[in-house]
C-alpha positions, -999 to +999 in steps of 0.1 A: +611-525+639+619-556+616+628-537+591+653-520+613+667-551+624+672-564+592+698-538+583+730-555+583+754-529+563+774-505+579+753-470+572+762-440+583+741-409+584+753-373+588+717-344+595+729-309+586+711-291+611+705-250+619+695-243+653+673-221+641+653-246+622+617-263+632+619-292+611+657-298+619+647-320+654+627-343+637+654-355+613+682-356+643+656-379+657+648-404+631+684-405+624+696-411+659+666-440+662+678-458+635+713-456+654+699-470+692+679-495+675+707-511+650+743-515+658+756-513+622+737-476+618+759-445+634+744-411+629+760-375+632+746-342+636+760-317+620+754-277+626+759-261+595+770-229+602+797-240+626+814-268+601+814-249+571+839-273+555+819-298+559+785-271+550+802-266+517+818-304+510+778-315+506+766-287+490+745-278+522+717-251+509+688-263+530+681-279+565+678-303+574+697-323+548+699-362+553+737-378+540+736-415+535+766-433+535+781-400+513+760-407+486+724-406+489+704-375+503+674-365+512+662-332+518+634-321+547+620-336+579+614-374+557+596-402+576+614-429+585+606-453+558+623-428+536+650-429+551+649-472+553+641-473+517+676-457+507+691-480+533+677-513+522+693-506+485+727-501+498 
């Protein structure tokens, strides 16, 4: 939770998602924590298949795949410190 807290850049995170996919929930989650628990953090999910524009903008090939702030990604289901170590480096 502190580390949470301490975020005080604006960070945005887009989850590519299939509804099809196990490990897809997880991500949504962690993403959509970060958001309830720290103003400055917004989160989308995005299903892949239905914004193909978007699918194809980020090079989509797997799910779930983790946008940060349009420049860093991660790929898979991460933990949540993954996703705070990217963040803190902003």
């Amino acid at each position: 939770m502190e580390r949470i807290k301490k975020i005080t850049k604006e960070v945005h995170i887009k989850v590519f998602i299939s509804l099809s996919c196990p490990h897809c929930p997880g991500a949504v989650s962690n993403s959509h924590k970060l958001a309830y628990l720290n103003d400055k953090v917004t989160a989308d999910m995005v299903a892949s298949s239905t914004f193909t524009a978007e699918t194809i903008k980020y090079n989509v090939s797997s799910v779930p795949k983790i946008v940060i702030n349009e420049e860093h990604e991660l790929i898979g289901d991460q933990p949540l410190e993954k996703y705070l170590e990217i963040i803190e480096k902003l």
